[in-house]
N, C-alpha and C positions, 0 to 999 in steps of 0.2 A: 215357327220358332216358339220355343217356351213363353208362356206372359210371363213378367218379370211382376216382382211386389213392387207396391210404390214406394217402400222402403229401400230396397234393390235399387231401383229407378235413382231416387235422389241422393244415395251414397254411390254411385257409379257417377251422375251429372257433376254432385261437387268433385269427385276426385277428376276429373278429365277439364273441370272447368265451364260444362258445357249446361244449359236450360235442361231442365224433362223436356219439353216439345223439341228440344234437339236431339236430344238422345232417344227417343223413340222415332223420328225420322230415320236416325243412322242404324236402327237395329232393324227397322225394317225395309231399307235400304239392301242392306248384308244377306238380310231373309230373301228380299225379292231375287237378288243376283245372285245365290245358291239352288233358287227353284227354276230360277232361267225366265223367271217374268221379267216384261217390259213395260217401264216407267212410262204412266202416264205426260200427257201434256202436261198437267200442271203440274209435278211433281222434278219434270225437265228442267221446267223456267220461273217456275215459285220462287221468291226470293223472302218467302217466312221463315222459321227457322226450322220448321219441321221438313220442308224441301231439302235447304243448305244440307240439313242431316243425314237426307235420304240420299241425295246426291253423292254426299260424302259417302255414306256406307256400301253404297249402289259401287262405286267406280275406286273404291278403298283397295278391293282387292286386283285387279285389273293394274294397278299403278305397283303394286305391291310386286308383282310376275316383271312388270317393263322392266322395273330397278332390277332385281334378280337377273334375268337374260343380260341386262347391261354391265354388271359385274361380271357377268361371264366372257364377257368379250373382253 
């Protein structure tokens, strides 16, 4: 994925509300589960915010398809 500027970085974390170490979790989170890589141990059960983020972007899109197919029914 693109590196973002650190100016990027902290006008995207204040608008979402979220830390930089969170917001760069969840963007490489999104990146690792577009290339089809698999999260580390710690990155599973980390509870820093740079995990929370990854986990979040990791399984962002995966939840995003459940809801979808579930409208559909």
């Amino acid at each position: 994925m693109k590196m973002l500027s650190e100016k990027t970085v902290k006008v995207l974390a204040e608008q979402y509300g979220w830390t930089a170490t969170y917001l760069e979790g969840y963007i490489n989170g999104k990146s690792a589960r577009r290339r089809g890589l698999v999260p580390s141990t710690f990155q599973l059960i980390g509870i820093d915010e740079y995990c929370l983020g990854y986990r979040a972007g990791y399984y962002a899109a995966d939840r995003a398809r459940r809801v979808a197919k579930a409208a559909e029914k």
